[in-house]
MIDREN-951604 format. One line per field, with one value per residue (C-alpha): residue number from 1; y, x, z. Coordinates in steps of 0.25 Angstrom, whole numbers. Layout:
BEGIN
nr = [NUM;...]
c2 = [Y;...]
c1 = [X;...]
c3 = [Z;...]
end
This chain:
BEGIN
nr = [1;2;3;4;5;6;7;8;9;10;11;12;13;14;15;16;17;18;19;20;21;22;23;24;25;26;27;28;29;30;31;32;33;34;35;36;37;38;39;40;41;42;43;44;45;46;47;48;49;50;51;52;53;54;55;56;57;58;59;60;61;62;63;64;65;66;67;68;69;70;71;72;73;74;75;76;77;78;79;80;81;82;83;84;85;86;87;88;89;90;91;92;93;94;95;96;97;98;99;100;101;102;103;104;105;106;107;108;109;110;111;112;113;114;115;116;117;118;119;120;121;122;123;124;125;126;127;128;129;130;131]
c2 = [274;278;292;301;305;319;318;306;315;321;313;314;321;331;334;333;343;351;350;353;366;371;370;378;389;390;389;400;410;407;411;423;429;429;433;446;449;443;429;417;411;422;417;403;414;414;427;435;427;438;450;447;444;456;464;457;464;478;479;481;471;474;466;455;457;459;443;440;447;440;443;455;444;440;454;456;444;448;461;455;445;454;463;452;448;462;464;451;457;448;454;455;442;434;440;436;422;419;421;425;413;405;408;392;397;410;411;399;407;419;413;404;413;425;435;445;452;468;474;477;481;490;504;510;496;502;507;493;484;487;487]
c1 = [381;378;386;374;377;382;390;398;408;415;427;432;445;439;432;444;451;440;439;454;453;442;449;460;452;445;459;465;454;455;467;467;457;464;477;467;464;450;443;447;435;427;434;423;411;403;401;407;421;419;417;430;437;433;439;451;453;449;435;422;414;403;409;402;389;398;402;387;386;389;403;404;409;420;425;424;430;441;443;444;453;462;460;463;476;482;478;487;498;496;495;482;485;486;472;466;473;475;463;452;456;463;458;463;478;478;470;478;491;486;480;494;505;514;502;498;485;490;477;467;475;462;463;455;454;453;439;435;442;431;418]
c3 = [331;319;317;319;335;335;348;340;332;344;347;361;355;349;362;371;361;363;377;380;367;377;390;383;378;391;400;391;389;404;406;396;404;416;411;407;422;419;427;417;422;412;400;402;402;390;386;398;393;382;390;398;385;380;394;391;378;381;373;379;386;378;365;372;365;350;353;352;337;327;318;326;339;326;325;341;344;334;342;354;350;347;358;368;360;364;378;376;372;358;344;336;328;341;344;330;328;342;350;338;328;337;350;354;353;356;370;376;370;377;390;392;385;392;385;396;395;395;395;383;371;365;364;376;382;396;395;388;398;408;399]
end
């Protein structure tokens, strides 16, 4: 060979990290969700994955479509963050370090810690639980 294959650059290491990172993420946003009171199996839906999360933190499930615009999705998913953090029982900078910046600490902290989901934390969460 003479170095030009594309596929050639992937080690098979670097795959299995990134195999076993993505079995992690999928097992913990599982598990997240079901600690919520929602199907974990939703957690593995694209788009509807969203929407769910978005139950979980108390804000309306029309936000979807604000994940679709772009640096708009940054600021929502900043909220949301957040948001999920203290429905939790976590503080804000566990939402903004842990789950927004280092979602691949935070989520498996959250999914297999002793946090309890209590509930969307968001001022008048009841009426945007159900949307």
């Amino acid at each position: 060979m003479n170095g030009t294959d594309p596929g050639a650059g992937i080690s098979p290491v670097v795959m299995i990290i990134y195999l076993a990172i993505l079995v992690l993420m999928i097992a913990s946003m599982w598990k997240v969700y079901s600690k919520a009171g929602q199907y974990g199996w939703a957690a593995i839906i694209p788009i509807y994955n969203i929407y769910v999360l978005l139950k979980i933190a108390g804000r309306p499930g029309w936000w979807t479509i604000l994940y679709f615009v772009p640096l708009v999705n940054l600021v929502i998913s900043i909220i949301v963050s957040l948001d999920v953090a203290k429905s939790f029982g976590k503080s804000g900078v566990f939402g903004f370090f842990g789950l927004w910046l280092f979602g691949i600490i935070g989520f498996p902290m959250l999914a297999f810690g002793s946090a309890q989901y209590q509930g969307p934390q968001v001022a008048g969460a009841g009426a945007h639980a159900t949307a």
